[in-house]
C-alpha positions in Angstrom: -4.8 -7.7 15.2 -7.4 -6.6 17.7 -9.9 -8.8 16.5 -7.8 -12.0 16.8 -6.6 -10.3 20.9 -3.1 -9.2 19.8 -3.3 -6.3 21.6 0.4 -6.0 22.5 1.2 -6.3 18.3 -1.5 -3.8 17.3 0.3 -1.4 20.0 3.6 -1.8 18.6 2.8 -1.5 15.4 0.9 1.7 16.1 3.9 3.2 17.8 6.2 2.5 15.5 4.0 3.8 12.7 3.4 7.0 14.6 7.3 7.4 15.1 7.8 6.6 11.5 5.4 8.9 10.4 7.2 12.0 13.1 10.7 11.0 11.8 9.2 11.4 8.3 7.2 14.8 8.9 10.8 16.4 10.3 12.3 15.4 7.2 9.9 16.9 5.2 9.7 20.1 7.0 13.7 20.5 7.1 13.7 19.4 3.6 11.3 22.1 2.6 12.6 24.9 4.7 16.5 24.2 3.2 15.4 23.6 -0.5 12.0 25.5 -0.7 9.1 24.5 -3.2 9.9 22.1 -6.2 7.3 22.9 -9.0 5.4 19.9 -11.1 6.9 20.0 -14.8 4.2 18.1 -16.1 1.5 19.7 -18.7 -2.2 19.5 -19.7 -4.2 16.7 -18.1 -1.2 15.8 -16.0 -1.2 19.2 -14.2 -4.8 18.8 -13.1 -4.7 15.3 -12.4 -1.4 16.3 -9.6 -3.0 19.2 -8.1 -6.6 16.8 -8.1 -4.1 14.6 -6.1 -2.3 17.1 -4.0 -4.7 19.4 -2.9 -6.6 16.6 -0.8 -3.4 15.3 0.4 -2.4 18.5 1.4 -5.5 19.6 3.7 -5.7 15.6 5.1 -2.4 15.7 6.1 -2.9 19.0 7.8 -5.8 17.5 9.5 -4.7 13.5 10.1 -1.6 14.9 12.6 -4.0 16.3 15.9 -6.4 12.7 14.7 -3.3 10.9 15.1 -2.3 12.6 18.4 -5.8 12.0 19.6 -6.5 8.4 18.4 -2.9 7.3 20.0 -3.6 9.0 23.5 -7.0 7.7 23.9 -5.2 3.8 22.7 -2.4 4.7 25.1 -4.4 6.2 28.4 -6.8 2.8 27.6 -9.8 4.8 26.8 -10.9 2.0 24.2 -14.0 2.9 23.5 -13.4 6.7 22.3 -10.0 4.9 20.8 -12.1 3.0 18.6 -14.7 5.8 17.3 -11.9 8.1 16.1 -9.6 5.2 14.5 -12.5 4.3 12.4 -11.7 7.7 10.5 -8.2 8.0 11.4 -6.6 5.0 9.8 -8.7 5.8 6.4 -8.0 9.1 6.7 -4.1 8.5 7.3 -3.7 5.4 4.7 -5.1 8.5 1.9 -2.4 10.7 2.8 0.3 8.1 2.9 -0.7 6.9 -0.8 -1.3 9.9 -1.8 2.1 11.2 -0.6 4.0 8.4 -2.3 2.1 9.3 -5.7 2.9 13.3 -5.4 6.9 12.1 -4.6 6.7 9.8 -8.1 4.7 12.5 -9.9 7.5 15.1 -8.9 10.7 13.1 -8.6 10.6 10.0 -11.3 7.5 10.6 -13.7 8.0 14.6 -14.2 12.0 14.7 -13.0 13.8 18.1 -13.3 16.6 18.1 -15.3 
C-alpha cells in the first residue's frame, strides 16, 4: 500500500491488525489463566515436529509484542524512517508467529483433539 501512496489504507489496516492481534492476546491469556495448559496427544515424529513448531513461536511471540509497540509508535508519531527499518523485521517476524499460531491451534484442537 505504501508503495502505490495509500498511506491512509496502510494505516488502517495497521491499526486494526494491532487491535486484532491485543483483542486476541487477552483472549489467550484469560483462556490460559481459566483452563491452564492443554498437552499435545500426538506421538513419535508428530511430538517433535509440534514442539519444532512451538518453541519458535513461543519465544517470537514473546519478542514481536515490544516490535509491534515500537514499529506502530514510530508509524504513528511519523518518524518514517526508523518506521521503516524496524517493520522490515517486524511484519516477518509477526506473519511467523501468526502462522505458526494457527498450526499449533490445528495441531492441538482438530489434528490431535482430546477426547
Amino acid at each position: 500500500m505504501i508503495a502505490r501512496g495509500r498511506m491512509a489504507a496502510h494505516r488502517a489496516c495497521m491499526i486494526a491488525a494491532v487491535a486484532a492481534s491485543t483483542l486476541f492476546l487477552v483472549c489467550y491469556v484469560y483462556f490460559h489463566l481459566h483452563v491452564g495448559d492443554i498437552l499435545f496427544l500426538g506421538q513419535g515424529v508428530w511430538r517433535k515436529v509440534y514442539f519444532a513448531i512451538l518453541i519458535p513461536h513461543v519465544i517470537l511471540a514473546i519478542v514481536i509484542v515490544p516490535m509491534v509497540i515500537v514499529t506502530l509508535s514510530r508509524g504513528l508519531r511519523g518518524r518514517y524512517d526508523r518506521h521503516r527499518v524496524i517493520a522490515r523485521w517486524t511484519f516477518p517476524l509477526w506473519m511467523y508467529v501468526s502462522v505458526t499460531g494457527v498450526i499449533v491451534y490445528f495441531m492441538l484442537y482438530q489434528w490431535f483433539p482430546h477426547s
